[in-house]
Each structure stands twice: as C-alpha cells, then as structure tokens.
MMTF fields as JSON, N, C-alpha, C and O atoms, coordinates in Angstrom:
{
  "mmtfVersion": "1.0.0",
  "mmtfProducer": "UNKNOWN",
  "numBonds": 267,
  "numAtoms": 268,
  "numGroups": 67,
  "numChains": 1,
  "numModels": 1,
  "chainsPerModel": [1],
  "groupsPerChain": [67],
  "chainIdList": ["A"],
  "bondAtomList": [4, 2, 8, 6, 12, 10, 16, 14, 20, 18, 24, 22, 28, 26, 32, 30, 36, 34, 40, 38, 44, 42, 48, 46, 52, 50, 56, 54, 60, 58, 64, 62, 68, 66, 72, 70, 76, 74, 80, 78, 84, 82, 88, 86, 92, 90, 96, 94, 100, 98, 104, 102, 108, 106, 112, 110, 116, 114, 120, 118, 124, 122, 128, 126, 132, 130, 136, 134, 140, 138, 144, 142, 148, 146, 152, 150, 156, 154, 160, 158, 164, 162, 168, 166, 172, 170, 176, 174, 180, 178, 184, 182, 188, 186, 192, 190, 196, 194, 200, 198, 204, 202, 208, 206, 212, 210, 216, 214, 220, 218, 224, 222, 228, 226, 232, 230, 236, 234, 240, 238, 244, 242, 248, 246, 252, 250, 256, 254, 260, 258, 264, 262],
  "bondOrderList": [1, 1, 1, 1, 1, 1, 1, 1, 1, 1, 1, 1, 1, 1, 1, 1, 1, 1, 1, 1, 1, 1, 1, 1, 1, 1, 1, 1, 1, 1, 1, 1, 1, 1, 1, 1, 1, 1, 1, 1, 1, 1, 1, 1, 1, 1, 1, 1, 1, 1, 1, 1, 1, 1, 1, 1, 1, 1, 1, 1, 1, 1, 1, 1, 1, 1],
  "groupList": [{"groupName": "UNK", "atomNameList": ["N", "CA", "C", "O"], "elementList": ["N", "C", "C", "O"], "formalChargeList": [0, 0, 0, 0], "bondAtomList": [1, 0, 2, 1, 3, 2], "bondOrderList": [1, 1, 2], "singleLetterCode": "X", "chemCompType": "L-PEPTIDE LINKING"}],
  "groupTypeList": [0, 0, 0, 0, 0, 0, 0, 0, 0, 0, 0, 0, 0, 0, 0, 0, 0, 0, 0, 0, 0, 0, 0, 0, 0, 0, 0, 0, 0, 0, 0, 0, 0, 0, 0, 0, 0, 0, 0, 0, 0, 0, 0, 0, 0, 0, 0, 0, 0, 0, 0, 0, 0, 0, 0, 0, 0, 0, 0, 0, 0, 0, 0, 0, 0, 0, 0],
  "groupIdList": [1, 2, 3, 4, 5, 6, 7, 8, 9, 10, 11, 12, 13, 14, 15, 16, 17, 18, 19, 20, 21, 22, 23, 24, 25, 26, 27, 28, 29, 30, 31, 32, 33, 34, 35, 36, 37, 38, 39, 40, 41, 42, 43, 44, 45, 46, 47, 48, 49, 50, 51, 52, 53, 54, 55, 56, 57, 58, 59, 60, 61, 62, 63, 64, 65, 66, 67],
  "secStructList": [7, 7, 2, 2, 2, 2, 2, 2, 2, 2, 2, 2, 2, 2, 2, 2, 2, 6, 6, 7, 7, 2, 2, 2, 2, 2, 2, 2, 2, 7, 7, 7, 2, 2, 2, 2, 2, 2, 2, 6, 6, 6, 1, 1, 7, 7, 7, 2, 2, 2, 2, 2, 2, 2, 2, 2, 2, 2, 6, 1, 7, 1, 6, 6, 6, 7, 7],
  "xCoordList": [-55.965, -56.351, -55.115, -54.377, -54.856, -53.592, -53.836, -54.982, -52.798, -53.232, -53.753, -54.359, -53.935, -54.458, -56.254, -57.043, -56.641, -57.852, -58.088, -58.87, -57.459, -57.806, -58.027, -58.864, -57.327, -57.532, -58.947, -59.796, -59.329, -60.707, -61.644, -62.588, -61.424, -62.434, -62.846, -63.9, -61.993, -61.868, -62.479, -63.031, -62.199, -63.401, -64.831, -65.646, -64.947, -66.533, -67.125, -68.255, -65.876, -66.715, -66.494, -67.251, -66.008, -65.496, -66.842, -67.803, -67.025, -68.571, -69.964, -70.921, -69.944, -71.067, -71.182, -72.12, -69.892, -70.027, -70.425, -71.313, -69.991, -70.635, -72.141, -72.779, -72.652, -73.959, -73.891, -75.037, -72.83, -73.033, -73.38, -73.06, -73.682, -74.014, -73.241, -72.896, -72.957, -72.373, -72.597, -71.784, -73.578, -74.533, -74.178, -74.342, -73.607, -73.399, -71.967, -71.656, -71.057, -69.381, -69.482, -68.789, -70.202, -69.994, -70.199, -69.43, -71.53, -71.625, -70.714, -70.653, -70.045, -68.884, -67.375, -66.372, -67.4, -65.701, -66.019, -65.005, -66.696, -67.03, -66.5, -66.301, -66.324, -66.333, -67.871, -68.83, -67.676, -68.971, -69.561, -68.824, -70.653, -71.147, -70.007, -68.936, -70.686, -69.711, -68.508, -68.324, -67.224, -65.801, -65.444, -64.681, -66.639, -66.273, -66.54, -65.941, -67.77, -67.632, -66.926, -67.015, -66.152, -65.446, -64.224, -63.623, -63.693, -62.191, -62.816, -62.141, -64.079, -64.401, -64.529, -64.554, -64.607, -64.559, -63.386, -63.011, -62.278, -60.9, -61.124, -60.223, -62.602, -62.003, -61.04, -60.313, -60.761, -60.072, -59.04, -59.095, -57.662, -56.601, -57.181, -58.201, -56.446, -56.497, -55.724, -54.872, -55.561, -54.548, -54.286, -55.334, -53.489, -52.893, -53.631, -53.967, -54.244, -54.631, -56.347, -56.796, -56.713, -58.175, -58.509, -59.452, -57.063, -57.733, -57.533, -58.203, -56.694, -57.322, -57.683, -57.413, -58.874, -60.535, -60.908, -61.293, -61.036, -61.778, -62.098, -63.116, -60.597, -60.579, -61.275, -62.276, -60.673, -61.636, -62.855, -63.213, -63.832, -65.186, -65.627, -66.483, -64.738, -65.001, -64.952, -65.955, -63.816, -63.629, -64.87, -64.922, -65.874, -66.706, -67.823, -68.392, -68.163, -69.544, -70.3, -70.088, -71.671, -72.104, -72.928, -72.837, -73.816, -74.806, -74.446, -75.266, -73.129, -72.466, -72.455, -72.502, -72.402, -72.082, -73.56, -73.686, -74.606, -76.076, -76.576, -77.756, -76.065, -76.858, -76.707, -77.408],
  "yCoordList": [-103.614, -102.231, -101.491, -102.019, -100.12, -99.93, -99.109, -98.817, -98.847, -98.194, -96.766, -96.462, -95.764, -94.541, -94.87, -94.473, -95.761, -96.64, -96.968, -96.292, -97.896, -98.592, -97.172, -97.339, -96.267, -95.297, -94.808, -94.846, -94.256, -93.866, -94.439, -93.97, -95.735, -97.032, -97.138, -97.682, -96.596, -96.754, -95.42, -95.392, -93.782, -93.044, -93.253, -92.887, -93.863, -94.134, -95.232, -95.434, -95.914, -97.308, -96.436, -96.892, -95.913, -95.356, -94.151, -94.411, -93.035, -92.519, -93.074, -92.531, -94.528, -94.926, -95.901, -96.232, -96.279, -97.271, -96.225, -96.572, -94.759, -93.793, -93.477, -92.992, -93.874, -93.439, -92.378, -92.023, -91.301, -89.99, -90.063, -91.024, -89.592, -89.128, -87.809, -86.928, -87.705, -87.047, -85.506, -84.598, -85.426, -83.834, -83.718, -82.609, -85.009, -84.535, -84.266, -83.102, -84.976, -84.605, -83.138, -82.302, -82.749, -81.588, -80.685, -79.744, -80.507, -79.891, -79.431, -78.321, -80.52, -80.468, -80.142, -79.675, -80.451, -80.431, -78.902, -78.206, -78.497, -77.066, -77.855, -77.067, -78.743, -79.569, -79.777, -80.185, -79.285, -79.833, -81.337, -82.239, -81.612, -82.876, -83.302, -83.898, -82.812, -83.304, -83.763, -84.848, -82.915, -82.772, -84.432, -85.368, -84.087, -85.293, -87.022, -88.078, -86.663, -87.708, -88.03, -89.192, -87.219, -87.503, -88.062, -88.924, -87.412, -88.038, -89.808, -90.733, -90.049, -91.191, -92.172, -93.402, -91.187, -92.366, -92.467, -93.475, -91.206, -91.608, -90.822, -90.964, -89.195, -88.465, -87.812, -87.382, -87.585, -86.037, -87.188, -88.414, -85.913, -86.267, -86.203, -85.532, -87.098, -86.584, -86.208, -86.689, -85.148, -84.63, -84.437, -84.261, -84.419, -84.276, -83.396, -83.863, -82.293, -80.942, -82.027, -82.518, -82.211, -82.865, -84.081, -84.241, -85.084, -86.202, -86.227, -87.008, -85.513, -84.293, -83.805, -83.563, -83.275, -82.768, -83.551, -83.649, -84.404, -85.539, -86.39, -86.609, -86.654, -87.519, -86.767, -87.235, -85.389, -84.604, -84.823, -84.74, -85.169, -84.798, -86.76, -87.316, -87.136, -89.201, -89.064, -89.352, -88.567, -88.345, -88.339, -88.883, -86.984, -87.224, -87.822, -88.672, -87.637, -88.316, -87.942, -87.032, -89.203, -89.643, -88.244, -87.262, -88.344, -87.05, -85.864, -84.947, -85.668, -84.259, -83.941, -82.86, -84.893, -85.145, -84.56, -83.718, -85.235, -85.51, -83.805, -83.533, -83.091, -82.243, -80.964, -80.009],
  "zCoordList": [-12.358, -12.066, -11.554, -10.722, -12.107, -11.835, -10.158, -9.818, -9.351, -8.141, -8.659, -7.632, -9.444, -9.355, -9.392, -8.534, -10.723, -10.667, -9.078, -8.41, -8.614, -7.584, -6.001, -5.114, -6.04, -5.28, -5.618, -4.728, -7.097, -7.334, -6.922, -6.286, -7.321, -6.738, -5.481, -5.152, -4.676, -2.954, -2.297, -1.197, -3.566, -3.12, -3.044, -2.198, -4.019, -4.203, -3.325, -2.882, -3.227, -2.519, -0.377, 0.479, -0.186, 1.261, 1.003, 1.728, 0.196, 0.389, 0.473, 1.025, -0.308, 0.078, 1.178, 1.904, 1.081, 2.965, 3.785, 4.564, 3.911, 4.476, 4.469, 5.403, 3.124, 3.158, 2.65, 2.374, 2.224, 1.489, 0.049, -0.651, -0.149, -1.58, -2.136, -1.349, -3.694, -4.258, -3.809, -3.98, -3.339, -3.108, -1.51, -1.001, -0.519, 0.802, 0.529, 0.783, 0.104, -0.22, -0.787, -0.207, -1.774, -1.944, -1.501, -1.701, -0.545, 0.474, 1.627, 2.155, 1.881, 3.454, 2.416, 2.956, 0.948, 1.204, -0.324, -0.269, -1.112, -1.641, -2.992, -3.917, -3.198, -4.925, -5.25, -4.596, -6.644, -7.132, -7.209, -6.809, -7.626, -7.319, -8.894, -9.006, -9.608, -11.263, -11.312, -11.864, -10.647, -10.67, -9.767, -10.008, -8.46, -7.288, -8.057, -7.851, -9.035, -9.812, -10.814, -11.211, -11.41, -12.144, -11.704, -12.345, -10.207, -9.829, -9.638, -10.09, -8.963, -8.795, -10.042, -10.066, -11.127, -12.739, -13.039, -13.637, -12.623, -13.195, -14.085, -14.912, -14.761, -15.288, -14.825, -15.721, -13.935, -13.071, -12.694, -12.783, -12.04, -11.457, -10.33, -10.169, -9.107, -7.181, -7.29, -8.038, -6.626, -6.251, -4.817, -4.197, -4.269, -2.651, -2.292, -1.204, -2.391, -1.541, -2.327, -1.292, -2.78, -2.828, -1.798, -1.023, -2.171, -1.108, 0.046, 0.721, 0.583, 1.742, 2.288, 3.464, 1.278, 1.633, 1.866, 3.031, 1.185, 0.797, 2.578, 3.235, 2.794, 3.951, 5.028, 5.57, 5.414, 6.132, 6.396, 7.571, 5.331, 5.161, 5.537, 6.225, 4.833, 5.51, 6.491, 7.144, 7.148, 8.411, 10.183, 11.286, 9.062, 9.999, 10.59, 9.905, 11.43, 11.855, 10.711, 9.909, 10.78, 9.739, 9.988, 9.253, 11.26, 11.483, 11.428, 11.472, 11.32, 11.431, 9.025, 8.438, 8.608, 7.182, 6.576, 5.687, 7.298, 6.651, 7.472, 7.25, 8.047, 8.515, 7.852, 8.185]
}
C-alpha cells in the first residue's frame, strides 16, 4: 500500500474509531458527505488545507462532534 493509500486508510479507520459518520465530518468540517468519501477511497487528492480540517474536527470531543 503506497503511503498516500495508507493515509486514506487511516482517515476512515481514525472517523470510525471516533464513532463519526460521514454526515457528522461533514457537518463540523463544511465537506460534503460524497467528496469526504471519496478522499477516504483514494478518489480525491488530501490536500494540506483539508487534512487540516479534517484533524480539527478528530480533534474534538466525541459529544461536542455528535451535537
């Protein structure tokens, strides 16, 4: 698996150790549910100003995510 794969892999697997779902990430970080799945298949590029967001929104409390 090359590391850009293996980064995608690690979004998806780090949102659901969270417990979020595609519809709470998009909620807290303003990506659609579609686009967020696609960087997670390896359609889409990450890009620096996304994973970013991204971390931001891992970042927080779980209850602060779900509310």
């Amino acid at each position: 698996m090359s590391r850009a794969n293996g980064r995608r892999s690690e979004l998806r697997s780090l949102r659901e150790a969270l417990g979020l779902t595609l519809d709470d990430v998009s909620v807290r970080s303003g990506y659609s549910p579609a686009y967020l799945s696609r960087l997670e298949s390896g359609e889409r590029a990450l890009t620096l100003s996304v994973a970013a967001k991204l971390l931001e929104v891992y970042r927080q409390p779980q209850a602060e995510a779900h509310s």
